[in-house]
C-alpha positions in Angstrom: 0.0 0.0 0.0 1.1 3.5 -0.3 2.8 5.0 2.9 1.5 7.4 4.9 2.6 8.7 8.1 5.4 7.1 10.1 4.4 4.0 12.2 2.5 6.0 15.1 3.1 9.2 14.2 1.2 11.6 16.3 -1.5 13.9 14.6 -2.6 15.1 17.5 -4.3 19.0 17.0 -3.0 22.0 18.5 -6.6 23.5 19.3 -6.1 25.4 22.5 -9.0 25.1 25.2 -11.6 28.1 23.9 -11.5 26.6 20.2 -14.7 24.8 20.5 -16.0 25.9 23.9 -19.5 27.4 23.5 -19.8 26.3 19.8 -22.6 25.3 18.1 -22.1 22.7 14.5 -24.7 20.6 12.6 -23.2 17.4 13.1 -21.1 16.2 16.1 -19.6 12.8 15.5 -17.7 10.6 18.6 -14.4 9.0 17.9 -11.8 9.1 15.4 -11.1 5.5 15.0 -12.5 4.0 11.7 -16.1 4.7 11.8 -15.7 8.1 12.7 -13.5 8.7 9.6 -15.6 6.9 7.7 -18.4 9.5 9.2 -16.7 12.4 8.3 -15.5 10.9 4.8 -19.4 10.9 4.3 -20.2 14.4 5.2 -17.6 15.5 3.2 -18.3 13.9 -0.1 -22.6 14.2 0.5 -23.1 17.4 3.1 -20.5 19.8 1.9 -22.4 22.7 3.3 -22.9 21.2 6.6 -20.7 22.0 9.3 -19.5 18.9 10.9 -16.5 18.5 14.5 -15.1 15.0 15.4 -14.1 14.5 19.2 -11.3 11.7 20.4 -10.9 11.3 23.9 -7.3 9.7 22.7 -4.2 11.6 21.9 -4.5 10.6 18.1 -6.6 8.7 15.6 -6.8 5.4 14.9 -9.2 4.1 17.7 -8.2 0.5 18.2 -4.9 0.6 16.0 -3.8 3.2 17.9 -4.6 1.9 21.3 -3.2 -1.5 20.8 0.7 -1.5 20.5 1.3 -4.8 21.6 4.2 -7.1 19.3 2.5 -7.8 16.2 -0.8 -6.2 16.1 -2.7 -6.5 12.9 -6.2 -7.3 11.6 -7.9 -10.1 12.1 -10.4 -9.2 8.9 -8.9 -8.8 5.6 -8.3 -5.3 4.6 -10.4 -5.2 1.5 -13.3 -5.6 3.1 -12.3 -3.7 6.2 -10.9 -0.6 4.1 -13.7 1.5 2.7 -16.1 0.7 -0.2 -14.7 3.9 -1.6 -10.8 3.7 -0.5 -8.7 1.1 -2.3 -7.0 -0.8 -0.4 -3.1 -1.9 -2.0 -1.2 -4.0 0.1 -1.8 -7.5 1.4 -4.8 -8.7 2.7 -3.6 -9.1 6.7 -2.0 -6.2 7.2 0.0 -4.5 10.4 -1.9 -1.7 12.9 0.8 0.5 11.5 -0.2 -0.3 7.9 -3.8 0.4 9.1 -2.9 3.2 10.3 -1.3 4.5 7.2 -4.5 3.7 5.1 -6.6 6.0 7.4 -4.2 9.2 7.1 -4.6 8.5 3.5 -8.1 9.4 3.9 -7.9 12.0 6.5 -5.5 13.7 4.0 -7.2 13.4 1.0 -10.6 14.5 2.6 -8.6 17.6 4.2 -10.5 16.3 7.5 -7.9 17.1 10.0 -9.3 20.3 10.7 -12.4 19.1 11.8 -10.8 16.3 14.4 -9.9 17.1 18.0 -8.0 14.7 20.2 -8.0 14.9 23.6 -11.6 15.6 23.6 -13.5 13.0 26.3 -17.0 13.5 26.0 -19.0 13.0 29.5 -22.1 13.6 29.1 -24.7 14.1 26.2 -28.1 16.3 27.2 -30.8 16.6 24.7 -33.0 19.7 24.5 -36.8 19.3 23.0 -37.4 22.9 23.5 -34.0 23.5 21.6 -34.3 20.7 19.1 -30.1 20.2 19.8 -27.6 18.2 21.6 -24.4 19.6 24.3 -22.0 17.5 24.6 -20.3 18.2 27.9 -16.4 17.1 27.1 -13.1 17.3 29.6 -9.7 18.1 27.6 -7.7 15.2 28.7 -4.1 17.3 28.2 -5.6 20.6 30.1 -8.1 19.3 32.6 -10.5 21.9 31.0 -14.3 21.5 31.0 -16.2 22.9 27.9 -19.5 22.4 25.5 -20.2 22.3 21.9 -23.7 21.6 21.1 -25.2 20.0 17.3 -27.8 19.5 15.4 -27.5 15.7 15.2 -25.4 13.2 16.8 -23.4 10.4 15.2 -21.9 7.8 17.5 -18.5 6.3 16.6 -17.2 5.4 19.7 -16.3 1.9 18.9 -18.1 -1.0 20.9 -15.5 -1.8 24.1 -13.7 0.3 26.9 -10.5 1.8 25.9 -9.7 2.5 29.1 -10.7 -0.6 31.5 -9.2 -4.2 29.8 -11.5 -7.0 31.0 -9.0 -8.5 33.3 -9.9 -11.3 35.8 -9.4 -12.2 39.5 -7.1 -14.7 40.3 -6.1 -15.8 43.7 -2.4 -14.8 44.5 -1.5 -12.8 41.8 0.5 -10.4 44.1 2.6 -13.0 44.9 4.3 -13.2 41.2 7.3 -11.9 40.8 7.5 -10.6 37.3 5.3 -8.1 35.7 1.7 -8.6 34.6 0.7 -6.8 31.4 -2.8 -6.7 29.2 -1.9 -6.2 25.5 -4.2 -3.5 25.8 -2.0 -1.3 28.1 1.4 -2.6 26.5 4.3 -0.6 28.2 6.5 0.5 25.3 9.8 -0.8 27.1 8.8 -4.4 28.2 11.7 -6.5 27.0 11.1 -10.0 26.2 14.5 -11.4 25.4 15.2 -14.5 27.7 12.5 -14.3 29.0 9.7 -17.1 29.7 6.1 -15.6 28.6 2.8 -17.4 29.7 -0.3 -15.3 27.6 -3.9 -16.2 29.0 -6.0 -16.5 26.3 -6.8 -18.1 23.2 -8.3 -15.7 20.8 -7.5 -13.2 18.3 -5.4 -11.1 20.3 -3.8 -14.6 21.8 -3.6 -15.7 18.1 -1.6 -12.6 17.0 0.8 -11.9 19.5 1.9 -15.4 20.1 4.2 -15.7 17.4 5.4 -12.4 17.6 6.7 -12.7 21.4 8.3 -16.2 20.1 10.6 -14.6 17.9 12.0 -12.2 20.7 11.5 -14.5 23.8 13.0 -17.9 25.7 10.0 -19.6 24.9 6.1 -18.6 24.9 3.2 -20.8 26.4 -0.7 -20.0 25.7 -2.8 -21.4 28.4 -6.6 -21.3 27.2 -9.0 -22.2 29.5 -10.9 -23.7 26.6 -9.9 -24.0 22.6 -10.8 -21.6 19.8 -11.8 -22.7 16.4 -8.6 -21.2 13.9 -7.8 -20.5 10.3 -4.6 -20.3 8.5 -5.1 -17.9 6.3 -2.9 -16.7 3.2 -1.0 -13.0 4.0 -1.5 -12.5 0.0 -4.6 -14.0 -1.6 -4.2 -16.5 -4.5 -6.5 -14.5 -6.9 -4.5 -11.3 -5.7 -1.1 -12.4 -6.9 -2.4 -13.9 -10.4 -4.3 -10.2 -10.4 -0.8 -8.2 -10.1 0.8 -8.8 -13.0 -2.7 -7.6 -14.9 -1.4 -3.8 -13.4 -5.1 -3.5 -13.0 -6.1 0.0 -11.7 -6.3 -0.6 -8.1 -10.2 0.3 -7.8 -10.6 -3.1 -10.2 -8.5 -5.0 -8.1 -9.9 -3.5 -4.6 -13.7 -4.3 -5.9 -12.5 -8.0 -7.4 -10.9 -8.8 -4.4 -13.8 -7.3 -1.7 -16.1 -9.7 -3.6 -14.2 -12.7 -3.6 -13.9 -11.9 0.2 -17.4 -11.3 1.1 -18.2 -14.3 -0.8 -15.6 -16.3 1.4 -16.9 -14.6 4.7 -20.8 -15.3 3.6 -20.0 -19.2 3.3 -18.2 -19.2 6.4 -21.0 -17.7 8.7 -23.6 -19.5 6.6 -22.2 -22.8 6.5 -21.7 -22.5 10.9 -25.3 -22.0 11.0 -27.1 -23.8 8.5 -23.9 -27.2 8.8 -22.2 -26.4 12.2 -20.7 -30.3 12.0 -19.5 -30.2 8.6 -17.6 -26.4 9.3 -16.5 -27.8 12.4 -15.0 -30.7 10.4 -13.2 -28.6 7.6 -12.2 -25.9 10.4 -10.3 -29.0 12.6 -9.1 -30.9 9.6 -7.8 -27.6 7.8 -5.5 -27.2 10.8 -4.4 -30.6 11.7 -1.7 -31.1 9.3 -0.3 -28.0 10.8 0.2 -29.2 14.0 3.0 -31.1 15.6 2.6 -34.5 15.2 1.9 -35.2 19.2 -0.4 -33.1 19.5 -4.4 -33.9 21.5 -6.4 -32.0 18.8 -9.2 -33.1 21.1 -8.0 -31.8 24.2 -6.3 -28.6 22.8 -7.9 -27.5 19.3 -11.5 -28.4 19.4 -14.2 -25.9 21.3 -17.3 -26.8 22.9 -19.1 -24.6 21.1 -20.2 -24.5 16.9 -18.3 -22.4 14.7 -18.5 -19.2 15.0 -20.2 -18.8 18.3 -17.0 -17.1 19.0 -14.7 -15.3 16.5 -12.8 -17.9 14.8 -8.7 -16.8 15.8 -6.4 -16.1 11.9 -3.5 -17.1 11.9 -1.4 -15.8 8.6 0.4 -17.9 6.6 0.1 -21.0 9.4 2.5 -18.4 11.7 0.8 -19.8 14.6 1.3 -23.5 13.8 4.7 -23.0 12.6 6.0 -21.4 15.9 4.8 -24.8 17.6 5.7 -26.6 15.1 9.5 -25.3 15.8 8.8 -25.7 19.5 8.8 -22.1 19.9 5.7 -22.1 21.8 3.0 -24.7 23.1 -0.4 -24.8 24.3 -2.0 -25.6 27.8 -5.3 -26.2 28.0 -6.7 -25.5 32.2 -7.9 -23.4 34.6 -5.9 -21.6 36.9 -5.8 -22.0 40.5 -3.6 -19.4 41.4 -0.7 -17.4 40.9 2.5 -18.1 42.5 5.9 -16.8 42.8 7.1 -18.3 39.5 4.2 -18.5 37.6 0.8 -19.8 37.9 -0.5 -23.6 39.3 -3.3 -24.8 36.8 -6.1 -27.0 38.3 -3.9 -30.3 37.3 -1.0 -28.9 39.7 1.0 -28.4 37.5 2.9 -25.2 38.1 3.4 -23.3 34.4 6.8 -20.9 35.1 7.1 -18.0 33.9 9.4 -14.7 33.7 6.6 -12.4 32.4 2.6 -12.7 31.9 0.5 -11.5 29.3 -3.2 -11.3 30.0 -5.1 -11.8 26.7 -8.2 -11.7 28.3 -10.8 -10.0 26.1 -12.7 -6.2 26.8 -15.7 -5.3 28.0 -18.6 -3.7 25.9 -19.1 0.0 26.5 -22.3 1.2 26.0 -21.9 4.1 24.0 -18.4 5.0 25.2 -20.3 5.2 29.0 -21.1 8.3 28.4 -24.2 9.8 30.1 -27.0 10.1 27.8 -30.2 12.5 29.3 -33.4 13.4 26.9 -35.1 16.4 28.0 -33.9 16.4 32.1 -34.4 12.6 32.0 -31.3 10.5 32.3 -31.5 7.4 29.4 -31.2 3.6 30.7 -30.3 1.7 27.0 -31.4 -1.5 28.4 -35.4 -0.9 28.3 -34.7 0.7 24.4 -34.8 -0.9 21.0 -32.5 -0.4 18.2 -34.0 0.8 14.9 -32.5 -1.2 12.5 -29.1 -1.2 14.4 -28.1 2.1 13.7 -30.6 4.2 15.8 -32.6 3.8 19.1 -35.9 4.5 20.3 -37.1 7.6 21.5 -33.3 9.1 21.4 -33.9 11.9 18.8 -30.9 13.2 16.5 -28.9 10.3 17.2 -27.4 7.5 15.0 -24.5 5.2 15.7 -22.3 2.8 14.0 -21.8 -1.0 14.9 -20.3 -3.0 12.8 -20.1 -7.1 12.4 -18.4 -9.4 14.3 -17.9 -12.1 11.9 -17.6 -10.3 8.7 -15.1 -7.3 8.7 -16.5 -4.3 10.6 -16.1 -1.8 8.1 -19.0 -3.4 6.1 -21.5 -2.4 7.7 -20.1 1.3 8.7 -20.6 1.9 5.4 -24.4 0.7 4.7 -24.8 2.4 8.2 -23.3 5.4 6.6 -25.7 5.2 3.6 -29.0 5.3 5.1 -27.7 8.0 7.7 -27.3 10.2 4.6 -31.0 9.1 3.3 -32.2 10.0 6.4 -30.6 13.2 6.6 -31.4 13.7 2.9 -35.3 13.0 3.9 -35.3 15.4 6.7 -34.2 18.2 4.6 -37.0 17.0 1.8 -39.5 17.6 4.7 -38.5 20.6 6.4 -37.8 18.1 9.0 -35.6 19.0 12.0 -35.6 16.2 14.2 -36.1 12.8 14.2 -36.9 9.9 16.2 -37.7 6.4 16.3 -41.0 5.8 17.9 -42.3 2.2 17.8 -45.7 1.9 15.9 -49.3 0.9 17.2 -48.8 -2.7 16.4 -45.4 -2.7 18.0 -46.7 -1.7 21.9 -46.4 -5.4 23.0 -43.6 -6.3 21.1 -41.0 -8.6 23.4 -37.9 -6.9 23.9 -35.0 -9.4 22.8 -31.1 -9.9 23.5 -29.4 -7.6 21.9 -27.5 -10.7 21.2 -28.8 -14.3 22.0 -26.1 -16.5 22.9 -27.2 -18.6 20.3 -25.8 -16.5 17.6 -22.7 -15.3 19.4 -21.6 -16.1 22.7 -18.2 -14.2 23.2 -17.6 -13.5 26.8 -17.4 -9.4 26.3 -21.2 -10.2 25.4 -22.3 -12.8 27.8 -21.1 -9.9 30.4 -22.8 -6.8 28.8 -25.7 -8.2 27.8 -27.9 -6.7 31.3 -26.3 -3.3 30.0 -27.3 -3.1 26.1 -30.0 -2.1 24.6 -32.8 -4.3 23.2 -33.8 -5.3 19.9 -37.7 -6.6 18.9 -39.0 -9.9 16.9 -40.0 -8.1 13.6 -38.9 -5.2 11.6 -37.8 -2.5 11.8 -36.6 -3.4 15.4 -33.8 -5.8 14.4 -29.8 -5.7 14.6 -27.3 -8.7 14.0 -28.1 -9.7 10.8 -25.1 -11.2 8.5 -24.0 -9.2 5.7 -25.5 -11.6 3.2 -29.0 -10.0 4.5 -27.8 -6.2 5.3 -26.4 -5.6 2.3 -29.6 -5.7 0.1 -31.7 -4.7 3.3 -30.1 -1.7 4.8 -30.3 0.0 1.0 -34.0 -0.5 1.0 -35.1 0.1 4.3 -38.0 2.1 4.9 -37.0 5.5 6.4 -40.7 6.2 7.4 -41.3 3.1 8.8 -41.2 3.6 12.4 -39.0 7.0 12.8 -41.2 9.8 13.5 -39.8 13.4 11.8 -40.9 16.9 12.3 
């Protein structure tokens, strides 16, 4: 791809204090990571003439790529359907947080939206005003201390869907009794040196799956102990169709387009094959990796989950990388429970005591609703958990406001941009009307419509969404009420939604 910035160059803004306080813009969007770009990418190319501010509580862009620094950080989704619809993407399909990083100062750059992106901006509270028909946002500057208020016309949530600032870490009996340091990839301290050094990571998922064989290259020897397996997929770095596409010299919108397709087309047969044949995706996901395991080794015990495919995100493993590192003994796998910590290491529920010099806790995130920021609608403070979603991009009786959530088993980016699409028809429709506010209202037939999971476990039972299920909001049993579809059904749905159906505009 082309290069951008240096590796984790800051872009932080200079905007002193008074630069926003007191100001008033048409639309506010939360977060700078890659829906909120992809927010203000969209007001820019469709609403020129409106006036539009992005806050970051971080020091810099990037969201997740710029909070997670740990050895080896990279996606886990391939990048052509990750990247934009309308940003090629021109490198190789798994590609570093760096790399990522690069892609989206490409786009800040060439959609001159710097100016409009503050960093250090921590929203805390968001008040809505009927008799205003506007939102303040009441925001601390994390680098000042300094308390101020912009208010909007409309509010776009892109926070992102976990806490930045709180890594789900668990409790374990004796941990202050280990001598060596204890990090979670998610707070990685920049000058942790691994050479020599004995690493134990907790965890088996796609954090586990990507910094594994990053620490082996650096440290003694690294050991994953998973309290339970993970389904895995080696997947190529570089696509086959890519490489036979490159010596075409196909202008890279071709190629980006060809190669999102064969992607999606991929990612559809994966999720639909888990539900509609769990047993014969669990057999091609076990058998796939079992000629890439040492010979030795309990596939049973070590490599097969309890639960069908894609309950859980499946971990990628580039290239094999994974299965090569334990193939050279690099690293190996424990599958237990931990009883406790101890001085050199931590006993496991056999006894056995696994050593180490240095622990990495892989242990997952915790949802944030919203980026647990306050929400109030006319004095009344807003509990998410008795709401529905419209269509997973809005929520009942919260007027002005639309968010972005992406997939969890397709790339995330997907569905930010058919998110972004009918955000602009809406907006488009309002302005058609004379309309200016909106709100999702459920209809007559909908007043004893159940109030479902935002996620049954059924579908996806992850443990950030087994825990944050009590705080989520709701979705219903018919339309428009829904949310966690596939893309295989969003992508012709979302475009024609009905806008009238069940939002209320005046």
């Amino acid at each position: 791809m082309v290069t951008g910035t240096a590796p984790h160059a800051s872009r932080t803004s200079s905007d002193t204090p008074s630069t926003l306080d007191g100001s008033h813009t048409d639309v506010l969007v939360i977060g700078a990571g890659i829906s909120g770009i992809g927010a203000a990418h969209r007001m820019r190319a469709d609403f020129p003439d409106l006036e539009f501010v992005v806050l970051e509580a971080q020091d810099d862009r990037g969201g997740t790529w710029w909070t997670h620094r740990f050895p080896g950080v990279r996606s886990d989704s391939d990048l052509f359907t990750y990247g934009y619809r309308h940003k090629p993407w021109r490198g190789p399909a798994i590609a570093s947080g760096d790399a990522i990083l690069d892609y989206l100062d490409e786009v800040i750059d060439e959609d001159e939206l710097a100016p409009h992106i503050h960093f250090h901006h921590r929203v805390t509270a968001l008040e809505w005003s009927s008799e205003d028909n506007r939102w303040t946002a009441r925001v601390t500057r994390t680098d000042t201390g300094r308390d101020l208020q912009i208010s909007a016309d409309f509010l776009w949530m892109c926070q992102g869907f976990y806490d930045h600032d709180t890594p789900h870490t668990p409790h374990w009996p004796g941990r202050q009794h280990f001598e060596g340091p204890v990090v979670h990839p998610q707070n990685w301290p920049a000058d942790l040196d691994l050479t020599g050094n004995r690493v134990l990571v907790i965890g088996s998922g796609s954090t586990a799956a990507t910094m594994v064989p990053a620490l082996a290259r650096t440290a003694e020897h690294v050991t994953m102990l998973q309290r339970s397996p993970s389904y895995w997929l080696p997947a190529p770095t570089v696509h086959e169709l890519a490489a036979l596409l490159e010596p075409l010299a196909l202008p890279a919108e071709w190629t980006h387009e060809i190669m999102r397709r064969a992607y999606t087309q991929q990612l559809d047969w994966l999720a639909d094959t888990s539900r509609t044949d769990p047993d014969s995706m669990h057999d091609f996901l076990i058998e796939t990796i079992r000629p890439l395991l040492p010979a030795d080794t309990d596939v049973a015990t070590h490599f097969t989950p309890s639960y069908r495919p894609w309950q859980q995100r499946i971990a990628i493993t580039p290239d094999g990388e994974f299965f090569a590192a334990l193939r050279e003994g690099a690293t190996s796998v424990i599958t237990d429970t931990i009883t406790e910590f101890t001085r050199e290491g931590v006993r496991v529920s056999s006894g056995e005591i696994v050593p180490a010099d240095i622990v990495v806790t892989a242990t997952g995130f915790d949802l944030a609703v919203f980026g647990n920021i306050g929400f109030t609608v006319d004095g009344e403070a807003v509990d998410f958990s008795t709401r529905v979603t419209w269509r997973g991009l809005m929520i009942s009786g919260i007027p002005n406001m639309a968010f972005a959530f992406g997939y969890f088993r397709h790339s995330w980016t997907l569905r930010v941009d058919l998110v972004n699409d009918v955000v602009a028809r809406i907006f488009h429709r309002m302005r058609d009307r004379g309309a200016s506010v909106v709100t999702p209202a459920l209809r007559p037939q909908d007043t004893d419509m159940p109030l479902l999971a935002w996620m049954p476990e059924e579908n996806f039972n992850a443990g950030y969404v087994r825990r944050s299920q009590h705080m989520m909001f709701r979705q219903g049993d018919r339309e428009p009420w829904t949310h966690m579809h596939e893309y295989s059904h969003d992508r012709t749905a979302l475009p024609a939604a009905d806008i009238d159906d069940g939002l209320q505009y005046r």
